[in-house]
py3Dmol code that shows the C-alpha trace and the ligand (Angstrom):
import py3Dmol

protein = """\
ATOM      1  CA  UNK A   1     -21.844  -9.118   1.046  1.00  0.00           C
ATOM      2  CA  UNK A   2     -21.515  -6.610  -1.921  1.00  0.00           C
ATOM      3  CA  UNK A   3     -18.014  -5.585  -2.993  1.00  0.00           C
ATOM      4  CA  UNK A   4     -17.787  -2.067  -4.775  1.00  0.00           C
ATOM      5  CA  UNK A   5     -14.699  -0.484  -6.589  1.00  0.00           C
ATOM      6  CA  UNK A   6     -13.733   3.035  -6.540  1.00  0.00           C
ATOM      7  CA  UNK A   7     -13.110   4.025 -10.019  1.00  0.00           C
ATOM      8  CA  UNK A   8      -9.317   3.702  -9.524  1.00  0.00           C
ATOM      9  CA  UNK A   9      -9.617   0.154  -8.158  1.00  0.00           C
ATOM     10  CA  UNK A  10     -12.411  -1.393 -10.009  1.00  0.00           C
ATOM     11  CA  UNK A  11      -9.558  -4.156 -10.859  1.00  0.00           C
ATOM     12  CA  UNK A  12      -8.781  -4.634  -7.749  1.00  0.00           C
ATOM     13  CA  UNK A  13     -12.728  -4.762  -6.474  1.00  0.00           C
ATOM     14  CA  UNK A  14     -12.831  -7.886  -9.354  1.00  0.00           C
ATOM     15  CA  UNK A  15     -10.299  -9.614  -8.526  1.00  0.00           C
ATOM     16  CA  UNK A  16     -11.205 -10.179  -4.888  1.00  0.00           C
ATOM     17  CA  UNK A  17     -15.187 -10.546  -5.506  1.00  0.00           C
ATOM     18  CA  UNK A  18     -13.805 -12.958  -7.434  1.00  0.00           C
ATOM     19  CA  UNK A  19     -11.661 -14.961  -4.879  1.00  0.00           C
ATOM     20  CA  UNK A  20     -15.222 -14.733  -3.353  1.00  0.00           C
ATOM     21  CA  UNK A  21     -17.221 -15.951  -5.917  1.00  0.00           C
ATOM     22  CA  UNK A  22     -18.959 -13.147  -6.518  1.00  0.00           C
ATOM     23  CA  UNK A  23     -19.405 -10.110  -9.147  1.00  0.00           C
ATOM     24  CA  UNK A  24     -18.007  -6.627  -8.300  1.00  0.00           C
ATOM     25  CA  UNK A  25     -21.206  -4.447  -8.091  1.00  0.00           C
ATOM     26  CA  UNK A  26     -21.489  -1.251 -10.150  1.00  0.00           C
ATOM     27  CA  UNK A  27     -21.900   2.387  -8.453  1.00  0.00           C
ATOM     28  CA  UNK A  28     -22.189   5.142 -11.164  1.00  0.00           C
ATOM     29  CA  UNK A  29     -19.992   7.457 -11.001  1.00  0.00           C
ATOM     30  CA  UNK A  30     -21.323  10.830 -12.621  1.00  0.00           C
ATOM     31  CA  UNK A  31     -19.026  13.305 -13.308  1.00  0.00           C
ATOM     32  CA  UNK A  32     -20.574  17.438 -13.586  1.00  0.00           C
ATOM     33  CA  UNK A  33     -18.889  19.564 -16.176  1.00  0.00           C
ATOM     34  CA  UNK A  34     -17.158  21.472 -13.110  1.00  0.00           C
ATOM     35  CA  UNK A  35     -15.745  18.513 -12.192  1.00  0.00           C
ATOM     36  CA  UNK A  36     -17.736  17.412  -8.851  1.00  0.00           C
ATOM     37  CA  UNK A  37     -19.010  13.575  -9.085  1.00  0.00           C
ATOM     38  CA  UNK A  38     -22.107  12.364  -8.349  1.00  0.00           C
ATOM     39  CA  UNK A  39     -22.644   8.656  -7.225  1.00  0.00           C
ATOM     40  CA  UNK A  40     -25.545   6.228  -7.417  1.00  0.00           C
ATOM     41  CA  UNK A  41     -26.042   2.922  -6.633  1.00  0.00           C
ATOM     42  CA  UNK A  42     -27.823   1.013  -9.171  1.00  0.00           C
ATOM     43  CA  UNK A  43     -28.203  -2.130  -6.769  1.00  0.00           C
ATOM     44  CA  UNK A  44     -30.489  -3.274  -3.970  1.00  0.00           C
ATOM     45  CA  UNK A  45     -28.143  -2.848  -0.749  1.00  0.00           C
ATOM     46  CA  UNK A  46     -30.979  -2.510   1.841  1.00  0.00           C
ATOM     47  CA  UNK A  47     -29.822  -4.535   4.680  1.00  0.00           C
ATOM     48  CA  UNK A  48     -26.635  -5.563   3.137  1.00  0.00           C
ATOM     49  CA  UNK A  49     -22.535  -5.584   4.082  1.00  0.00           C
ATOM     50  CA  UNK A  50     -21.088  -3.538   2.033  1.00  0.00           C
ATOM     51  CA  UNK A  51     -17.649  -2.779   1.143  1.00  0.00           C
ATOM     52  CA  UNK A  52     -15.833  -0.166  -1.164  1.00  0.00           C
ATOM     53  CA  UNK A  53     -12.518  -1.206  -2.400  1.00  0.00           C
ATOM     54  CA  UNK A  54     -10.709   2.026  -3.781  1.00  0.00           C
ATOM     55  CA  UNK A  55      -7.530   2.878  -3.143  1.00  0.00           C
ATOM     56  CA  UNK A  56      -6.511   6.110  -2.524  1.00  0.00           C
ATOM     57  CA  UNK A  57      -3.238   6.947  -4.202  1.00  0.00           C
ATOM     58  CA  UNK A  58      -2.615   8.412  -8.277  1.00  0.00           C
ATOM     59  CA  UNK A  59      -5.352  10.467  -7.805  1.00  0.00           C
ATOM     60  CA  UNK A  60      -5.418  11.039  -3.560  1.00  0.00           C
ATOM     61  CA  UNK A  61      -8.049  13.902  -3.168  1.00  0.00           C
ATOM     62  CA  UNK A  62     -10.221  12.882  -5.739  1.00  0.00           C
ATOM     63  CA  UNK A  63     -10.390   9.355  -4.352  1.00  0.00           C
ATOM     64  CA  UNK A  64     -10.813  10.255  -0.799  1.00  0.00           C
ATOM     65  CA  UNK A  65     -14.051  12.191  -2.455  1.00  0.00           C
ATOM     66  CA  UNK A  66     -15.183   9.564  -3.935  1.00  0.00           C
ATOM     67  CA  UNK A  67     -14.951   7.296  -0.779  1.00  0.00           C
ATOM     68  CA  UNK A  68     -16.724   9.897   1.104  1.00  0.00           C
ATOM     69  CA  UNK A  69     -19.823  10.176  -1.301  1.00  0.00           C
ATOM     70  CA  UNK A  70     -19.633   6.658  -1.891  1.00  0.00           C
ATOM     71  CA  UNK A  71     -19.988   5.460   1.850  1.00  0.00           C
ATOM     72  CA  UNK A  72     -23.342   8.420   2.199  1.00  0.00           C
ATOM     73  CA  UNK A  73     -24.909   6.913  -1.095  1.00  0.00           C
ATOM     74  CA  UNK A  74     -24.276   3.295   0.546  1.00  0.00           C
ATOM     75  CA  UNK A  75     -25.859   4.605   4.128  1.00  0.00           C
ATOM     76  CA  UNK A  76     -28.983   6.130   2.452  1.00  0.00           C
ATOM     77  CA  UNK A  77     -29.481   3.454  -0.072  1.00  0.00           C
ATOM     78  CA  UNK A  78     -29.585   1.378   3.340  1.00  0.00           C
ATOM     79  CA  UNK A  79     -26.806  -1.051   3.476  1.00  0.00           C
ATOM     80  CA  UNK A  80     -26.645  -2.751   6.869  1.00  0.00           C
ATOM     81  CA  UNK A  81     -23.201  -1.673   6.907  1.00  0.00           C
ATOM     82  CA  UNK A  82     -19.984  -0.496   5.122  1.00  0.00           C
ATOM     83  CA  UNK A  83     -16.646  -1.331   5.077  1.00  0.00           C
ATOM     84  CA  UNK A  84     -14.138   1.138   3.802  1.00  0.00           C
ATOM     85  CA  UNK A  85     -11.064  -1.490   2.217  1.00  0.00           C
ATOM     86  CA  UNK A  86      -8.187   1.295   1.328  1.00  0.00           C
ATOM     87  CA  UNK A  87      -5.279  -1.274   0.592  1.00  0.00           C
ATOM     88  CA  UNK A  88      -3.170   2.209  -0.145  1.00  0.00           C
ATOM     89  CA  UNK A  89      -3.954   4.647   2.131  1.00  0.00           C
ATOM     90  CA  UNK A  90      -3.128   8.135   0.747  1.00  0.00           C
ATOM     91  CA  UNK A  91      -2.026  10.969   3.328  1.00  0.00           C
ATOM     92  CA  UNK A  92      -0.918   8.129   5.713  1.00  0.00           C
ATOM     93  CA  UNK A  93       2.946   9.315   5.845  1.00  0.00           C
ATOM     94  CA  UNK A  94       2.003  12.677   6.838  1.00  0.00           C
ATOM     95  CA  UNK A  95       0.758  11.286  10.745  1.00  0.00           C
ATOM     96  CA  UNK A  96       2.283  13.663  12.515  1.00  0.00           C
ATOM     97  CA  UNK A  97       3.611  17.348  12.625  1.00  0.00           C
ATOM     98  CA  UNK A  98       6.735  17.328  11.703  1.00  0.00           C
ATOM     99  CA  UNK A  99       7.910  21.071  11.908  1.00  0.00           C
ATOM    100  CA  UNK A 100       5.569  23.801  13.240  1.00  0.00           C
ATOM    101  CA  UNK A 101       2.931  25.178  12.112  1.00  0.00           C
ATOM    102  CA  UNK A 102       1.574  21.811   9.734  1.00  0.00           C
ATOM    103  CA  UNK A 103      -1.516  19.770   9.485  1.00  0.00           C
ATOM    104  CA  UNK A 104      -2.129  16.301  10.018  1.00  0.00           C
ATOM    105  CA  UNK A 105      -3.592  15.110   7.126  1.00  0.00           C
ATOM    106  CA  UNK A 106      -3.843  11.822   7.935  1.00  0.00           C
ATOM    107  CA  UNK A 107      -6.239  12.259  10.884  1.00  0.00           C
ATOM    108  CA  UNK A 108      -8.173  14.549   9.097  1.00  0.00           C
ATOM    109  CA  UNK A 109      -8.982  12.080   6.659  1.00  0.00           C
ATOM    110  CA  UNK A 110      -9.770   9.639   9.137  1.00  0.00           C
ATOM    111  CA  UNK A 111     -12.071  11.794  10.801  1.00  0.00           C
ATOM    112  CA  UNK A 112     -13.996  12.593   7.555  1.00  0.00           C
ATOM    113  CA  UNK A 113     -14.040   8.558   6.768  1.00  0.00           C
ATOM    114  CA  UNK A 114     -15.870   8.418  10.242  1.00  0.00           C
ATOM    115  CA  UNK A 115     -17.992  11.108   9.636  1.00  0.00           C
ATOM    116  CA  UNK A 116     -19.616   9.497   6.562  1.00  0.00           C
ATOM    117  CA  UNK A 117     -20.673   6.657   8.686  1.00  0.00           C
ATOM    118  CA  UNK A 118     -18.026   3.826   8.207  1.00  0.00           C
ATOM    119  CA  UNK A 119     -18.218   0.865  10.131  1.00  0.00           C
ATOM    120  CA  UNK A 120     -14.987  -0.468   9.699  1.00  0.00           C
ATOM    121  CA  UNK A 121     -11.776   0.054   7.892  1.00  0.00           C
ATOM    122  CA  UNK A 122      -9.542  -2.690   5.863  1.00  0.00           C
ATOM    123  CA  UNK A 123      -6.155  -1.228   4.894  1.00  0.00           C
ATOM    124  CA  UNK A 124      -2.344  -3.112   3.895  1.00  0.00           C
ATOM    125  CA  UNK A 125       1.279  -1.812   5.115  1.00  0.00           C
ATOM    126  CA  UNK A 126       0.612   1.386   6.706  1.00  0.00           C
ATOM    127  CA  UNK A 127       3.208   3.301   6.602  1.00  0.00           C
ATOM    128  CA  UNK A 128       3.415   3.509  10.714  1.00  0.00           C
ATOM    129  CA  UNK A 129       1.665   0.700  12.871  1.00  0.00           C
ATOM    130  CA  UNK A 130       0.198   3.219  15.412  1.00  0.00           C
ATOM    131  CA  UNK A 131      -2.251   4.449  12.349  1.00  0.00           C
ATOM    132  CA  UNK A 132      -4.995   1.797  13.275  1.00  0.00           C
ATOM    133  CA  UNK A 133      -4.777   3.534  17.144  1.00  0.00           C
ATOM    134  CA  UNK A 134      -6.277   6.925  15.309  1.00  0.00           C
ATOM    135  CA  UNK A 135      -9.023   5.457  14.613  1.00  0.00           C
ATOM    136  CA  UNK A 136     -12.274   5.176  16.457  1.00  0.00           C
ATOM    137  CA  UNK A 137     -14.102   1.982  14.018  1.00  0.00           C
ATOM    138  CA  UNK A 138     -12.526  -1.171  14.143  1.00  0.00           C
ATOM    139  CA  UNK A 139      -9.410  -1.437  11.632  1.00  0.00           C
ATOM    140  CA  UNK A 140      -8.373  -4.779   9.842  1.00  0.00           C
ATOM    141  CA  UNK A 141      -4.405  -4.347   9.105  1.00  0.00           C
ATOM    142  CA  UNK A 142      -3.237  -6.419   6.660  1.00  0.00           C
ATOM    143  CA  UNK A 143       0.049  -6.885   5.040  1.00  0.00           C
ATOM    144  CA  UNK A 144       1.820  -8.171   1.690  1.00  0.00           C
ATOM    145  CA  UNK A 145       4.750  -9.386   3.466  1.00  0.00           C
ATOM    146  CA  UNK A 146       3.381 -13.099   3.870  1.00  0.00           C
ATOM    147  CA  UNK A 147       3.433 -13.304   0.022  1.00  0.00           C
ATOM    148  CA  UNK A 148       6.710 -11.085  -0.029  1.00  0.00           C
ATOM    149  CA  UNK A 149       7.899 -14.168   1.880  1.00  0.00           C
ATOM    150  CA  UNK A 150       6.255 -17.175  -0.052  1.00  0.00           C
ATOM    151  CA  UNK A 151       8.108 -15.437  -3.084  1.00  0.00           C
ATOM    152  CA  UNK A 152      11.086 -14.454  -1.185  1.00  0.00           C
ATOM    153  CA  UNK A 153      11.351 -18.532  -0.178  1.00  0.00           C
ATOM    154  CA  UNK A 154      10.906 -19.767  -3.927  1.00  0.00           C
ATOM    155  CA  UNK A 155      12.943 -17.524  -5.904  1.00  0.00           C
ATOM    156  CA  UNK A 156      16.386 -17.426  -3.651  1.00  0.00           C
ATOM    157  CA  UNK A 157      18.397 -20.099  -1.052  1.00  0.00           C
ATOM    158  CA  UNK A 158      17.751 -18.340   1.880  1.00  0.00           C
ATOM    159  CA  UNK A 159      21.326 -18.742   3.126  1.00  0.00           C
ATOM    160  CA  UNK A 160      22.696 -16.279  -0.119  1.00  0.00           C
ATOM    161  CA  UNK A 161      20.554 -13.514   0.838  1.00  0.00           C
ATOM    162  CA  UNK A 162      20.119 -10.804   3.604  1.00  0.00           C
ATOM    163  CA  UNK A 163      17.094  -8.982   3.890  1.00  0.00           C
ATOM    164  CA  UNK A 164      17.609  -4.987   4.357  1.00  0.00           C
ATOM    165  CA  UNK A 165      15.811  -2.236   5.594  1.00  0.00           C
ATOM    166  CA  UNK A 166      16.357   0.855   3.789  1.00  0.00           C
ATOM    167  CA  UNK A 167      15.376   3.296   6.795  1.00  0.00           C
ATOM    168  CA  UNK A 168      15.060   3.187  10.431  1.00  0.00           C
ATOM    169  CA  UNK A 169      11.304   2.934  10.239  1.00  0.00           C
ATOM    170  CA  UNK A 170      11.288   0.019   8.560  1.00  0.00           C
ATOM    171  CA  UNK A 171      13.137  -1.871  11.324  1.00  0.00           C
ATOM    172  CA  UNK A 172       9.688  -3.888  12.366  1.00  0.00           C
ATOM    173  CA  UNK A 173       8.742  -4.975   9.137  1.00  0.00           C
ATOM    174  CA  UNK A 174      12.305  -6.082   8.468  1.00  0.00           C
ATOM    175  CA  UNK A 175      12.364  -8.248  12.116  1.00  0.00           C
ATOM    176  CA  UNK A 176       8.441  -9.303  11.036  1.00  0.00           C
ATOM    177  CA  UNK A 177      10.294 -10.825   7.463  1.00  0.00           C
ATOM    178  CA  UNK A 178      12.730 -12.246   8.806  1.00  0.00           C
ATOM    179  CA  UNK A 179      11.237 -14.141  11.564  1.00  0.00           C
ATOM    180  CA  UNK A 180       8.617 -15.483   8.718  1.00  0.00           C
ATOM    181  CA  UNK A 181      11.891 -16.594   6.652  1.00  0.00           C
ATOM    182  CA  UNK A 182      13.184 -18.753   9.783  1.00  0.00           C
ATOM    183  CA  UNK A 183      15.054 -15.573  11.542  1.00  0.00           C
ATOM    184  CA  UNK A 184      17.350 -15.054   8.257  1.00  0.00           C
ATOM    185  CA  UNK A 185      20.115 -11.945   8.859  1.00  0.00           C
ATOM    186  CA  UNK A 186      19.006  -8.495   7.840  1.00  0.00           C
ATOM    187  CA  UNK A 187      20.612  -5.190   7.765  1.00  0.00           C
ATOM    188  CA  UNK A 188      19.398  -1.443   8.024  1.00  0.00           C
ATOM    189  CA  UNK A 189      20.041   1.834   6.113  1.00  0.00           C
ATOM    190  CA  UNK A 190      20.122   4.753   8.145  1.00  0.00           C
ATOM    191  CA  UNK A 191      18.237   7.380   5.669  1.00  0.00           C
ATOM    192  CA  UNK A 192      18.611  11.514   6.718  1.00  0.00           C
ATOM    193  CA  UNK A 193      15.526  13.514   4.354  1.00  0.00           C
ATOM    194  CA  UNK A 194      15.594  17.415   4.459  1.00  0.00           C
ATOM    195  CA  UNK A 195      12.340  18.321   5.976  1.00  0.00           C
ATOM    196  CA  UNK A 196      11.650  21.112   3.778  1.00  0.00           C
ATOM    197  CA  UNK A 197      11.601  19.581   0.200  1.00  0.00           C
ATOM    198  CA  UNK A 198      12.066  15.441   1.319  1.00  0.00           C
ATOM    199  CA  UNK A 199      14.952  14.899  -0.329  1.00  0.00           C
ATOM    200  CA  UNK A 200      17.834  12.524   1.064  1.00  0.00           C
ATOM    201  CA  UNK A 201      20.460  13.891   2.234  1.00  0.00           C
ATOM    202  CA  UNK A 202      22.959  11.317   3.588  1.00  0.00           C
ATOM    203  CA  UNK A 203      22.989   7.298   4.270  1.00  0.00           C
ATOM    204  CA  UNK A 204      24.783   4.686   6.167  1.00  0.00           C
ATOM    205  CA  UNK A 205      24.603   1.061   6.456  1.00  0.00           C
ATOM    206  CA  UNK A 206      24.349  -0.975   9.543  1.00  0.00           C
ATOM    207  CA  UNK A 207      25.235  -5.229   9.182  1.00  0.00           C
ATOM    208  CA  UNK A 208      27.138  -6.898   6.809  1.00  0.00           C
ATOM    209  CA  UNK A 209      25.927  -7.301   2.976  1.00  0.00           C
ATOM    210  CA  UNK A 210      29.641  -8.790   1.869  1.00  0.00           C
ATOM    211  CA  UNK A 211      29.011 -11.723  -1.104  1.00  0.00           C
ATOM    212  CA  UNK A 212      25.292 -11.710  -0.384  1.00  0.00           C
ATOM    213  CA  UNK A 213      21.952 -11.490  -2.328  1.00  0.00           C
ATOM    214  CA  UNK A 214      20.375  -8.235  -1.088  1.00  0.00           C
ATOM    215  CA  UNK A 215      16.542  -7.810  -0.543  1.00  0.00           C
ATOM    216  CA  UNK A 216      15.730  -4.781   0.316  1.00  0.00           C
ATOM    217  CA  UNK A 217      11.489  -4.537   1.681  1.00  0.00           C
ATOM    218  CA  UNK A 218       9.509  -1.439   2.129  1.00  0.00           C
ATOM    219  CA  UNK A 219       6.291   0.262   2.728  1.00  0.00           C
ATOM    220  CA  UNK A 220       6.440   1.828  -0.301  1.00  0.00           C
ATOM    221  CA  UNK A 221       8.112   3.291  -3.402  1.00  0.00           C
ATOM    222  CA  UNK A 222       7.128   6.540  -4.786  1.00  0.00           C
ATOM    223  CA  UNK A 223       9.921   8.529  -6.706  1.00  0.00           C
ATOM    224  CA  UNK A 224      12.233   5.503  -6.460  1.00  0.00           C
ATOM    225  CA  UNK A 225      14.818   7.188  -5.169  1.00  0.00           C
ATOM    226  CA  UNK A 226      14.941   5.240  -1.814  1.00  0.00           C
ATOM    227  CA  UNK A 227      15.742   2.200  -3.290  1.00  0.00           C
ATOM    228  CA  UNK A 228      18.259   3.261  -6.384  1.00  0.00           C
ATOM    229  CA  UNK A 229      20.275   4.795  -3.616  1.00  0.00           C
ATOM    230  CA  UNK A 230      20.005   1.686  -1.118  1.00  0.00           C
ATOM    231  CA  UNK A 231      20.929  -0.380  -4.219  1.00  0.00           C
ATOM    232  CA  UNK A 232      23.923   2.030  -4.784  1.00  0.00           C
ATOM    233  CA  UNK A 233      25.153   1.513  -0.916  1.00  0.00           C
ATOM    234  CA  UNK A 234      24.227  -2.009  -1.162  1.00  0.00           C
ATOM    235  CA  UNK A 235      26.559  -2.725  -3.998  1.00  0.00           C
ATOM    236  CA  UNK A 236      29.224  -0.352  -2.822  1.00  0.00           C
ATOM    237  CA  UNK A 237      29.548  -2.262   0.502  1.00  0.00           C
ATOM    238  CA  UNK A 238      29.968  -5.631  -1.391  1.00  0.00           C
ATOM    239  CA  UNK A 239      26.061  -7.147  -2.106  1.00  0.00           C
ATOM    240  CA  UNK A 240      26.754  -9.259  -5.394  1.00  0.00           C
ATOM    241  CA  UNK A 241      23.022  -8.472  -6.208  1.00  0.00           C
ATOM    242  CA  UNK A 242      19.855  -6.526  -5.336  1.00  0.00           C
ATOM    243  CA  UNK A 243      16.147  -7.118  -5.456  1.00  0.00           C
ATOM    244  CA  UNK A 244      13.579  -4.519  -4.289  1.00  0.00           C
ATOM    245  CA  UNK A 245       9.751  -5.342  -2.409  1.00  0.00           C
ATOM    246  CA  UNK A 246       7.550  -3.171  -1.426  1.00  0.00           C
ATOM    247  CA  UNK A 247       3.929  -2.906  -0.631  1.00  0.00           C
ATOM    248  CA  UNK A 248       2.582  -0.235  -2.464  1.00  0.00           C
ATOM    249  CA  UNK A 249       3.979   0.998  -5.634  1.00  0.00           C
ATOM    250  CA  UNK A 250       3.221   5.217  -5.486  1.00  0.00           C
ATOM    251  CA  UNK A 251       5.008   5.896  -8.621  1.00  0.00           C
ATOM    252  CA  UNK A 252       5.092   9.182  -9.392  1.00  0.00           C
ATOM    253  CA  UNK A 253       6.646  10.797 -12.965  1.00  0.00           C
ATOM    254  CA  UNK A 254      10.007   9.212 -13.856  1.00  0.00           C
ATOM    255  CA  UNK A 255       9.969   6.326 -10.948  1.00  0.00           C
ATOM    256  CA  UNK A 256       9.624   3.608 -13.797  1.00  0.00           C
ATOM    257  CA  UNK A 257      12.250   4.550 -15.532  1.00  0.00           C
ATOM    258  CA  UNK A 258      14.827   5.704 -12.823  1.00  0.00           C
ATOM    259  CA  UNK A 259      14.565   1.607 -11.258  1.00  0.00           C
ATOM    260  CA  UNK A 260      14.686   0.220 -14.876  1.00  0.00           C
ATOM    261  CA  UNK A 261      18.045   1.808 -14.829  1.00  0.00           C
ATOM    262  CA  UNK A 262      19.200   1.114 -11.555  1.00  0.00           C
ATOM    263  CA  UNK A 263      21.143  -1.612 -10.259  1.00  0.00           C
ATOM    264  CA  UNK A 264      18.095  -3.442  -8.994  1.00  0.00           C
ATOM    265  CA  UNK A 265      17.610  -6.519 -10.738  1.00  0.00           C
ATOM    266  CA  UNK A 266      14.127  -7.051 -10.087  1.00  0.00           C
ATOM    267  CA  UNK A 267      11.572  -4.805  -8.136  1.00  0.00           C
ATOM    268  CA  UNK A 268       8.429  -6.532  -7.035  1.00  0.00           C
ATOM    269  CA  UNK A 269       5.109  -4.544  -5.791  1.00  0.00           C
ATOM    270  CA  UNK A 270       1.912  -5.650  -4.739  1.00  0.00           C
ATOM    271  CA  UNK A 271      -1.946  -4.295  -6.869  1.00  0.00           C
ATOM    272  CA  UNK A 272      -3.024  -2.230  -3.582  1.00  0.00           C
ATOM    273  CA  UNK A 273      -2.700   0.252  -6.578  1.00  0.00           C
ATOM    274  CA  UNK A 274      -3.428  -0.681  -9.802  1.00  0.00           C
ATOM    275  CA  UNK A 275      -0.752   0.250 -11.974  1.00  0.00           C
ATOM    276  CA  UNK A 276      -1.404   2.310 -14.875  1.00  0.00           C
ATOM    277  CA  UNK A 277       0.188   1.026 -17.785  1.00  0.00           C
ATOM    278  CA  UNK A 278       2.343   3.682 -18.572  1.00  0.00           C
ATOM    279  CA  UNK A 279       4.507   2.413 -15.777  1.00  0.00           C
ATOM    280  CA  UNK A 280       5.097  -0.721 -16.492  1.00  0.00           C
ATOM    281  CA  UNK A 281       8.670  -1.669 -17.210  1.00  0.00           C
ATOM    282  CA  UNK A 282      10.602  -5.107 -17.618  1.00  0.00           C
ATOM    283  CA  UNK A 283      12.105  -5.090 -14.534  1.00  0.00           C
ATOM    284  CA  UNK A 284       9.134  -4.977 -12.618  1.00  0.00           C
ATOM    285  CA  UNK A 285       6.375  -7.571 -11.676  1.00  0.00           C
ATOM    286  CA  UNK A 286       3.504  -7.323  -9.724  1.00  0.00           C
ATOM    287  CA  UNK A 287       1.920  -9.542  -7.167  1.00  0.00           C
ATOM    288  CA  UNK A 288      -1.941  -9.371  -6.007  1.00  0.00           C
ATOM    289  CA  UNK A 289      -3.103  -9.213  -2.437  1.00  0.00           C
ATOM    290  CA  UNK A 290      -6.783 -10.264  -3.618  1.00  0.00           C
ATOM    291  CA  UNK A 291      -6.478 -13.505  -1.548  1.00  0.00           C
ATOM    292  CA  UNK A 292      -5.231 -12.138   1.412  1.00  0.00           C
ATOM    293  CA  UNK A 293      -8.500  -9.565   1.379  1.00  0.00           C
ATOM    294  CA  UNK A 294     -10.740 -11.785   0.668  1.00  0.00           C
ATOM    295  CA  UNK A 295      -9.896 -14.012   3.442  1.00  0.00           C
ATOM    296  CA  UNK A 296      -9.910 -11.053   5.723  1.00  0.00           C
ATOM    297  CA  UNK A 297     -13.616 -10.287   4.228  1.00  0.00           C
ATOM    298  CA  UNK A 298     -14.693 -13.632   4.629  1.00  0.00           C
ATOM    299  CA  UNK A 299     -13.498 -14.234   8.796  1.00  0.00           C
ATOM    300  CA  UNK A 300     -14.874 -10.020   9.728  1.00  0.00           C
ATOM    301  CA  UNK A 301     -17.922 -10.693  11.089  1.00  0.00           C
ATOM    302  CA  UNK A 302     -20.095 -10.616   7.498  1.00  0.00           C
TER     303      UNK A 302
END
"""
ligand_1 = """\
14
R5P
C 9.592 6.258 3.869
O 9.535 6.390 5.083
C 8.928 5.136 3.144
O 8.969 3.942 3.879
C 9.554 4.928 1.784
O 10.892 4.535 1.970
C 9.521 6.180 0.976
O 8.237 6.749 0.980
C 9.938 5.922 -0.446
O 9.939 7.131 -1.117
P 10.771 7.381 -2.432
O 10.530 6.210 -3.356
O 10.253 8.666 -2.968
O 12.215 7.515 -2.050
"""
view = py3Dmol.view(width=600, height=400)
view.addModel(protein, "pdb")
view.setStyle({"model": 0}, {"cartoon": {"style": "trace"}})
view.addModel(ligand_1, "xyz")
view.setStyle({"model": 1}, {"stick": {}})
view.zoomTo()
view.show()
């Protein structure tokens, strides 16, 4: 099996040819003054698995392209196979229409993955679990919360905290926690976004945060303001502290700085995207989900 990394998750390629014993292997990546890319494979793939790690968030069109051209160079180099792993899959809130007259942009890039020839698909906390059912190629869905858990079970008593949702469509991943943690309490946000420009409009609380340690565990942050206001309602209703997980960190202009100053005390992400350093900041720490794909890599059939 030969693991390749997208240029925005070579890192992330490493680490898990690495829980593999193995090397990442090196597609050039050519880029024409006009800005269109050019790939080549400098290796011998004829007859082999292979799989392209890139994730497909910072930079989402560009590194959908680059998957696409990637998985054709792969196909007529003559790899066996290919296996797309997207541990962040960009486009995959926008799943359905949600006013008139929009796209889907999720299914078209999941048509244009299949069109390329992909064989199967490896991706981590999609943002709804009926995205695998889209598909037409076998899907792998992984998740970060097992490690979310390990931490969760090391760092806190379990009887201080209460796990907490901060929408309605996090309710499943909440239960899925919680049951791993030995059915601990949890409690939900209710979270109303304008459809127009996505911002939040009002929020409520459902369960009881009084005196407790609040973690609050989600998909995904990207502006940040999800969590600074969950924290806010948290607090108000009587949490004495609160920590923020969440799968993929989609940070966006600002988003380091806006949690830094928040009353979060600690917000941990996983490296589905590897974080530019520009936004790091102190309260922040990252955990990797190169095991948990490499053990995934190793059971699929190679
Ligand atoms: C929403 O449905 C997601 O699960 C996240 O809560 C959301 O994408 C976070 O966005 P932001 O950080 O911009 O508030």
């Amino acid at each position: 099996m030969l693991i390749f990394g997208g240029s925005l998750s070579k890192v992330l390629a490493s680490r898990i040819a690495k829980r593999l014993n193995k090397e990442a292997s090196v597609a050039e990546v050519f880029r024409f003054p006009d800005g269109e890319k050019r790939i080549r494979i400098r290796e011998n793939v004829l007859d082999q698995d292979c799989v392209i790690v890139h994730s497909t968030a910072l930079l989402p069109d560009e590194a959908y392209m680059e998957v696409f051209i990637m998985v054709d160079a792969l196909k007529r180099s003559g790899a066996k196979s290919v296996t797309v792993a997207m541990p962040y899959m960009g486009y995959s809130r926008q799943d359905h229409v949600f006013r008139d007259g929009e796209d889907v942009s999720l299914e078209v890039m999941i048509k244009l993955l299949e069109a390329t020839g992909v064989d199967k698909f490896i991706a981590f906390d999609l943002h709804s679990i009926r995205i695998p059912e889209l598909f037409s190629i076998p899907v792998i869905h992984l998740s970060a919360l097992p490690i979310f858990a390990e931490k969760i079970k090391k760092e806190f008593k379990l009887n201080e905290i209460v796990l907490v949702s901060p929408d309605m469509g996090g309710i499943r991943r909440i239960k899925e926690i919680s049951e791993m943690l030995g059915n601990i309490p949890y409690a939900t946000i209710e979270k109303n976004r304008d459809l127009v420009n996505g911002e939040i409009n009002d929020s409520g609380l459902n369960g009881d945060v009084r005196g407790k340690i609040a973690v609050i565990v989600d998909d995904m942050i990207s502006t940040g303001i999800t969590m600074v206001d969950a924290a806010e309602l948290l607090v108000k209703n009587g949490a004495i502290k609160v920590f923020a997980y969440a799968t993929h960190a989609v940070f966006s202009k600002g988003t380091d700085e806006l949690l830094q100053k928040s009353k979060i005390e600690k917000v941990v992400v996983s490296d589905t995207i590897v974080m530019p350093i520009y936004f790091l900041f102190p309260k922040l720490e990252v955990v990797s989900i190169a095991e948990v794909a490499a053990e995934a890599l190793k059971i699929s059939n190679f």
